[in-house]
RODO-2510 file (C-alpha; in nm, 4 decimals, decimal comma):
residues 310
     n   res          X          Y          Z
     1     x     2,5698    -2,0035    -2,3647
     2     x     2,2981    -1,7815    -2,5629
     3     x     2,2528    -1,4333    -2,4966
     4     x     1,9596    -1,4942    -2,3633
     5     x     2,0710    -1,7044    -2,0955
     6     x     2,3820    -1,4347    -2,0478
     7     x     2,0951    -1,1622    -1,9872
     8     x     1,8463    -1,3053    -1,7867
     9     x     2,0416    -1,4032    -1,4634
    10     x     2,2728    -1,0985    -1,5155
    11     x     1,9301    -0,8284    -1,5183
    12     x     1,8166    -1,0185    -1,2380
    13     x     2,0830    -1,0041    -1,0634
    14     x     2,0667    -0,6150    -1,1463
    15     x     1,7703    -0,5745    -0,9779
    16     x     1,8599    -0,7468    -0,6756
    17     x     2,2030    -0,5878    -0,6402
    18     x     2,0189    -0,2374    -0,6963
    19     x     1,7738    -0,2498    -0,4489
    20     x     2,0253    -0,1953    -0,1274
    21     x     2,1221     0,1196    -0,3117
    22     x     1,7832     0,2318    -0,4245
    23     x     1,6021     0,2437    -0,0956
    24     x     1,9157     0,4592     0,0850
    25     x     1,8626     0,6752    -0,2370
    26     x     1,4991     0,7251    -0,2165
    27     x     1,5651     0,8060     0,1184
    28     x     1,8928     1,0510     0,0559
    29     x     1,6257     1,2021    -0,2453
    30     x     1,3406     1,2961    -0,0118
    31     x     1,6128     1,4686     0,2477
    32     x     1,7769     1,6311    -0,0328
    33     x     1,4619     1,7818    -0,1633
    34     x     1,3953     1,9070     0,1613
    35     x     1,6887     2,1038     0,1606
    36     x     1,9359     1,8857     0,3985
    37     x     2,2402     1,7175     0,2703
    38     x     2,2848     1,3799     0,4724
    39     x     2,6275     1,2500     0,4282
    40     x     2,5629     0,9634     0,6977
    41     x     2,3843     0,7542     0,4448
    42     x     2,6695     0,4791     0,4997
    43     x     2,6416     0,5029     0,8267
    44     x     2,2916     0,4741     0,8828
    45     x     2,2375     0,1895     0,6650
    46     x     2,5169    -0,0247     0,8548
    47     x     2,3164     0,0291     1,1961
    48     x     1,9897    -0,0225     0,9759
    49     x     2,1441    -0,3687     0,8623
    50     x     2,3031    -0,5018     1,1846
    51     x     1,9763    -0,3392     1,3887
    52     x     1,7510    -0,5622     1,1418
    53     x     1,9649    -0,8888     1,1402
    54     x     1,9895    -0,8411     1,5165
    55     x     1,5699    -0,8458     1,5287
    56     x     1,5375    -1,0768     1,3276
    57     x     1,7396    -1,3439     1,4742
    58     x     1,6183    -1,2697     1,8363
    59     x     1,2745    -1,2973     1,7018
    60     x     1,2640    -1,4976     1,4388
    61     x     1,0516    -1,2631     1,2187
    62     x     1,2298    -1,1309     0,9220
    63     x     0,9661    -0,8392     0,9239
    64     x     1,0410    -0,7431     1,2920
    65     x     1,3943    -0,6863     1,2142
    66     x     1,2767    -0,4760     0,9109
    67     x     1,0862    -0,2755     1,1439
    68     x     1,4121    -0,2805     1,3796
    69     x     1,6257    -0,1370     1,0970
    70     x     1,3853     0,1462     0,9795
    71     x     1,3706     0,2530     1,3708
    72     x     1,7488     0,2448     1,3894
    73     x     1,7654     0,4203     1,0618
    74     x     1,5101     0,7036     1,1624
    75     x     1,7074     0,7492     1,4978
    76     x     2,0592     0,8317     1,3895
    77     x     1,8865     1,0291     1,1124
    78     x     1,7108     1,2182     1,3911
    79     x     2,0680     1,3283     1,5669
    80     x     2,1190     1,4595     1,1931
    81     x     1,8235     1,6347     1,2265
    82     x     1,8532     1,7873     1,5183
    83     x     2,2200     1,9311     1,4605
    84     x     2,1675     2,0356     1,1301
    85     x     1,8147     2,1983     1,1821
    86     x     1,7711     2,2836     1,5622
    87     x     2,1189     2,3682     1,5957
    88     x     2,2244     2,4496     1,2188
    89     x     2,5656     2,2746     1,2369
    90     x     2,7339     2,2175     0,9015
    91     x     2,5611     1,9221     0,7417
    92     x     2,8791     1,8081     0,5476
    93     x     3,0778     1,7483     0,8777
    94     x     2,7415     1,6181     1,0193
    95     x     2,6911     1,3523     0,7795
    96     x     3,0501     1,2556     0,8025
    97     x     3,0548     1,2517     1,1931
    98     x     2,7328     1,0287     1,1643
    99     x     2,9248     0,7551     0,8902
   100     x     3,1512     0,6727     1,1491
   101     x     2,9448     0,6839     1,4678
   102     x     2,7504     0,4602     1,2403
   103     x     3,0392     0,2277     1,1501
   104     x     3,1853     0,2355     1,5000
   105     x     2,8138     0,1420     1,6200
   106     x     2,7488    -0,1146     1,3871
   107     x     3,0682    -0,2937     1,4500
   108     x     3,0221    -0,2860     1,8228
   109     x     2,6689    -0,4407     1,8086
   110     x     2,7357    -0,6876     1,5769
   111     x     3,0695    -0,8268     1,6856
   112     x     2,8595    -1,1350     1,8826
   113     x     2,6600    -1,2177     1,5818
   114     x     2,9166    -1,2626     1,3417
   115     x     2,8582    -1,6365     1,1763
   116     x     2,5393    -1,6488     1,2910
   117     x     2,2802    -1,7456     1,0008
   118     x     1,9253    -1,5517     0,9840
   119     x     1,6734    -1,7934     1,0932
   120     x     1,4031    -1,7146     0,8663
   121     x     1,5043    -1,4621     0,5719
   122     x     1,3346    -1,2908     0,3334
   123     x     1,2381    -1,5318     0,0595
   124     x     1,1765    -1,5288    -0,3223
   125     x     0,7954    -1,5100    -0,4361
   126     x     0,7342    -1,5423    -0,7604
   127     x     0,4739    -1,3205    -0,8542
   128     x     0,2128    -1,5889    -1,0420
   129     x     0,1681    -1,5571    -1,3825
   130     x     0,3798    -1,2399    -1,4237
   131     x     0,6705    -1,4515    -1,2949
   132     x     0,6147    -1,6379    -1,5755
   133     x     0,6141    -1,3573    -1,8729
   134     x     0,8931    -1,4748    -2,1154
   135     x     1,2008    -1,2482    -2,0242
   136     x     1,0582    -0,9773    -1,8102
   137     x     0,9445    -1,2171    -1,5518
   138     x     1,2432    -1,3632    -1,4290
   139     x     1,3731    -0,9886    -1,4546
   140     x     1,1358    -0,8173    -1,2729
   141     x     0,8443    -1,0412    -1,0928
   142     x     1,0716    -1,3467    -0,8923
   143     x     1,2511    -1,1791    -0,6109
   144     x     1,1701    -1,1368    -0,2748
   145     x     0,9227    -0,8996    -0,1183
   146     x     1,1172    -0,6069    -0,0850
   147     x     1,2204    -0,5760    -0,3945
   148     x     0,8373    -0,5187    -0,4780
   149     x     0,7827    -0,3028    -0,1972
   150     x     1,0389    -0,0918    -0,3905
   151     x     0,8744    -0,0459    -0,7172
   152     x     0,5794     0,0630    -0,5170
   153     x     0,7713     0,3149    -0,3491
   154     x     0,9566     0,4568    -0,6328
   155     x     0,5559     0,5167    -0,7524
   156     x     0,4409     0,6555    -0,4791
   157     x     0,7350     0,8613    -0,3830
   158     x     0,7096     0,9936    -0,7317
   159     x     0,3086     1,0444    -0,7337
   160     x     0,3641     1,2408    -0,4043
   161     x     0,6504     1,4252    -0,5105
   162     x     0,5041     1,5994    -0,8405
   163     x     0,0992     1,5730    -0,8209
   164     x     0,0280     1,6615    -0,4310
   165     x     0,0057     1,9551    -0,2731
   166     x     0,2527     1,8247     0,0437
   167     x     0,4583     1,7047    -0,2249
   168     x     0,4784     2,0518    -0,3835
   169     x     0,5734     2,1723    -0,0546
   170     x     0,8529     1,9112    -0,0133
   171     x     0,9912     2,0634    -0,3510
   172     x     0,9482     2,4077    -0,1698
   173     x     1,0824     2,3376     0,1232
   174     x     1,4159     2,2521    -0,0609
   175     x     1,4009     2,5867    -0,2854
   176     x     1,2809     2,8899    -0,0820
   177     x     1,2197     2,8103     0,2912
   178     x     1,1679     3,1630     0,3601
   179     x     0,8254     3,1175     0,1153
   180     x     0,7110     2,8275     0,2628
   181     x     0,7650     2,9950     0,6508
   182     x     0,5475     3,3047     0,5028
   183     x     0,3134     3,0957     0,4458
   184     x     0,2642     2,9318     0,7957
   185     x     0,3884     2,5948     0,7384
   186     x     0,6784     2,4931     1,0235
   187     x     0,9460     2,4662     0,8160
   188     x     1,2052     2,2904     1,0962
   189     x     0,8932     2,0457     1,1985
   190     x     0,8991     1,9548     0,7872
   191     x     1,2216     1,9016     0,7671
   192     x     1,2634     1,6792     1,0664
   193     x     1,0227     1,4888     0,9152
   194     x     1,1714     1,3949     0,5851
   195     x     1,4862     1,3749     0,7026
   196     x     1,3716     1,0968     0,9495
   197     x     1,1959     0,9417     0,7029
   198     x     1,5559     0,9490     0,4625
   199     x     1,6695     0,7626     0,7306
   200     x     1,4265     0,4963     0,7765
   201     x     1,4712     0,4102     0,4089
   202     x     1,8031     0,4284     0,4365
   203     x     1,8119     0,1827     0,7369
   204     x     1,5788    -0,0533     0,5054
   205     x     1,8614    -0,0687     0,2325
   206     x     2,0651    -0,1613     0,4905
   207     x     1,8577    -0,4529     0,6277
   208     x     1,7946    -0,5538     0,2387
   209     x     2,2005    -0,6765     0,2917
   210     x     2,1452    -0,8595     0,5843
   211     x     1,8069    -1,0232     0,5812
   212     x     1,7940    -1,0772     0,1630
   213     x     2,1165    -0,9865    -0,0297
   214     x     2,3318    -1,2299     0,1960
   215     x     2,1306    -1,3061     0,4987
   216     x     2,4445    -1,3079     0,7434
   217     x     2,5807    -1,0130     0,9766
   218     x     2,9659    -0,9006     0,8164
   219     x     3,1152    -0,5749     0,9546
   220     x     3,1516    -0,3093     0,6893
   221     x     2,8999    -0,5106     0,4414
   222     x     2,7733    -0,2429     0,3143
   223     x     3,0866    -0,1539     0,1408
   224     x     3,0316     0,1603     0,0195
   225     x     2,7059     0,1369    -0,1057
   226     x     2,5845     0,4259     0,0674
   227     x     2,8390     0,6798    -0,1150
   228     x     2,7010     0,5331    -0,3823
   229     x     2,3517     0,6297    -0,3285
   230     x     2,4380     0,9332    -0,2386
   231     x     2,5910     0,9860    -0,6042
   232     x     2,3281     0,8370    -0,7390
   233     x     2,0880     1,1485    -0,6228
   234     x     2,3237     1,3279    -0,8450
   235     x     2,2832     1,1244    -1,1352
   236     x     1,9098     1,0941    -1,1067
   237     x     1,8628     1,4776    -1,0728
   238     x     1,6133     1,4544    -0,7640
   239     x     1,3810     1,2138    -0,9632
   240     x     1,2507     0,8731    -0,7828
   241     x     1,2334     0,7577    -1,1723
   242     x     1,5613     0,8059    -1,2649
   243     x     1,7081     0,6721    -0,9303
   244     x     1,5617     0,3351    -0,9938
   245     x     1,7329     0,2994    -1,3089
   246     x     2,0538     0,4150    -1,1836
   247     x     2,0557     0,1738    -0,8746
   248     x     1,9888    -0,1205    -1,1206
   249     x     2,2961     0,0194    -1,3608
   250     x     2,5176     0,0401    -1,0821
   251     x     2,3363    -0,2936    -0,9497
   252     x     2,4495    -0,4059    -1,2928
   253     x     2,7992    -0,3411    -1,2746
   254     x     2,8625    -0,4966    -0,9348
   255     x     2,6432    -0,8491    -1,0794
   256     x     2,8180    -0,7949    -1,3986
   257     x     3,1826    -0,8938    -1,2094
   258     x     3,0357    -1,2103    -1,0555
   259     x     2,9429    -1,3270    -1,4206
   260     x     3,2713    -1,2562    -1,6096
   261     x     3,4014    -1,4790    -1,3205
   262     x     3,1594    -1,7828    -1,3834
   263     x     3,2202    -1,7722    -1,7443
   264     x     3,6002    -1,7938    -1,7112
   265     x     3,7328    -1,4479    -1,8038
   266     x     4,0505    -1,4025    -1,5972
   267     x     4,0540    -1,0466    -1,4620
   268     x     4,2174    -0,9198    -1,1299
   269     x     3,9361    -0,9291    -0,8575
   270     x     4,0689    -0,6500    -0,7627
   271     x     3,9672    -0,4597    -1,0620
   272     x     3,6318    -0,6061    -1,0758
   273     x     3,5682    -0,4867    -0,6965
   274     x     3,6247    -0,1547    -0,8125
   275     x     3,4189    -0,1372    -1,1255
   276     x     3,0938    -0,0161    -0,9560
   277     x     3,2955     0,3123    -0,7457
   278     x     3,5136     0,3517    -1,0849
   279     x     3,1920     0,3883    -1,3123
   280     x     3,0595     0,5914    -1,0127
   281     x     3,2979     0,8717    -1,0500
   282     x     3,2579     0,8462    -1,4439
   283     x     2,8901     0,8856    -1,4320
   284     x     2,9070     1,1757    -1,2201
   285     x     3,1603     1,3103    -1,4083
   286     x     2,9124     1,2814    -1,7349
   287     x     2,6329     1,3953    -1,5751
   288     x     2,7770     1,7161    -1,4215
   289     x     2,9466     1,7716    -1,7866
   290     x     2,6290     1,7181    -1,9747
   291     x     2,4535     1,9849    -1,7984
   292     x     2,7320     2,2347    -1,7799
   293     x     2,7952     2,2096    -1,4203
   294     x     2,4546     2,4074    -1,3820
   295     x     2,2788     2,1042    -1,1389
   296     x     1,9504     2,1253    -1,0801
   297     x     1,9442     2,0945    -0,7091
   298     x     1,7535     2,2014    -0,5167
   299     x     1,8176     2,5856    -0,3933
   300     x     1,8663     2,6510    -0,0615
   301     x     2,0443     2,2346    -0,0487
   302     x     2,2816     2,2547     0,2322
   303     x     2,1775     2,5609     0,3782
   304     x     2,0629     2,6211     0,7221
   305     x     1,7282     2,8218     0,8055
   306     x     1,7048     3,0847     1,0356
   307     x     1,3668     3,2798     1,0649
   308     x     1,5751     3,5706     1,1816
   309     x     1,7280     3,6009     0,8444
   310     x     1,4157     3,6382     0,6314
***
């Protein structure tokens, strides 16, 4: 086997792998910069999947359960919301609480669908002639249509994020909320809104696992991809940019364990399981020690808002 034929299915594979894990980032990224930490991430994205597969068997529209997943995903992001902001609970034991209502949830709904196949799944379309670019195309431009949803929104959130004016205030609204409620923008009714929409995109992710990644309904399938993305925030420093080309690395390692297996290598499956959490923790690790444990979160992350305390 060439290199080239090593590369190709393994990058690919990348991508697809990634994507789960890039939309819950995108989505942990925009709640993050508006000052909420959202721990739930896990959670949300199992209800988002079984929600999705759920629709989409019932209906027989892949798109409707997409649609199911980001509602379910916006909802539990919503009790979040409204514990965190309204009542300014601690959003660590939040998140947490809302992982395994989420898990709990999940499993519940989707005990009677276990086994049952996805009528009509998402589908590969090749993107014409830029399917057919030598290398890149296979790569990039023949997946399924979610996967180029997400390189539009990793654009967009990005375009929005550094050269608008709302975007400026997102930014804001994660460093000095106090500045942003002197200068008459509702700072709880902003908040509420990117934190739903963290959770829609988080539900998406979800649905990505059960309507594209494996179109099939498995308790727990998200195995732990939503810590990841959570991490992931770290290691991209709040940048849409940088998120996409961690969720393809860590999309990377997880495809790269499938191909040691096809080519023979004997390792523990065990080990190779673990790879993607193990190089997790060491990217963190490197990240935090490359800028001197001096993060560049946002400022008031994790803190509540209370007018009263201006």
């Amino acid at each position: 086997m060439s290199i080239q034929e090593f590369l190709i299915p393994l990058l690919a594979a990348s991508v697809i792998a990634g994507t789960p894990i890039l939309y819950a980032a995108l989505g942990e990224l925009i709640t993050e910069r508006a000052g909420i930490i959202n721990l739930g991430v896990e959670g949300i994205m199992l209800v988002g999947a079984v929600s999705g597969f759920m629709m989409a068997v019932t209906s027989g529209n892949p798109w409707y359960g997409l649609l199911a997943s980001m509602l379910a995903g916006g909802a539990l992001a919503l009790i979040h919301a409204f514990l965190t902001i309204t009542l300014r609970a601690n959003q660590v034991v939040s998140g947490l609480a809302l992982t395994i209502f989420g898990t709990g949830l999940s499993g519940y709904l989707g005990k009677e669908y276990i086994g049952i196949p996805v009528p009509k799944p998402f589908e590969v379309i090749p993107l014409g002639p830029l399917g057919d670019i030598p290398f890149i195309g296979p790569i990039l431009f023949q997946h399924d249509a979610l996967v180029y949803i997400s390189y539009i929104l990793v654009v967009a959130i990005w375009y929005f994020m550094f050269h608008t004016r709302p975007g400026l205030n997102l930014r804001a609204l994660g460093e000095n909320p106090a500045a942003m409620d002197a200068l008459g923008l509702n700072v709880f009714y902003l908040r509420y809104i990117y934190v739903v929409v963290g959770g829609a995109l988080g539900g998406i992710g979800g649905a990505y696992l059960s309507l594209a990644y494996a179109p099939s309904w498995l308790e727990n399938m998200t195995a732990g991809r939503g810590w990841i993305a959570v991490a992931l925030v770290i290691f991209a420093l709040w940048n849409p940019w940088r998120a996409l080309m961690g969720a393809y690395l860590f999309g990377g390692i997880d495809a790269l364990g499938f191909r040691l297996q096809v080519l023979g290598i004997q390792m523990s499956p065990f080990f190779l399981k673990m790879l993607p959490y193990l190089f997790t923790v060491l990217i963190l690790v490197f990240v935090v020690a490359r800028q001197k444990g001096r993060l560049t979160a946002p400022g008031a992350l994790g803190l509540s808002y209370d007018r009263e305390e201006r």
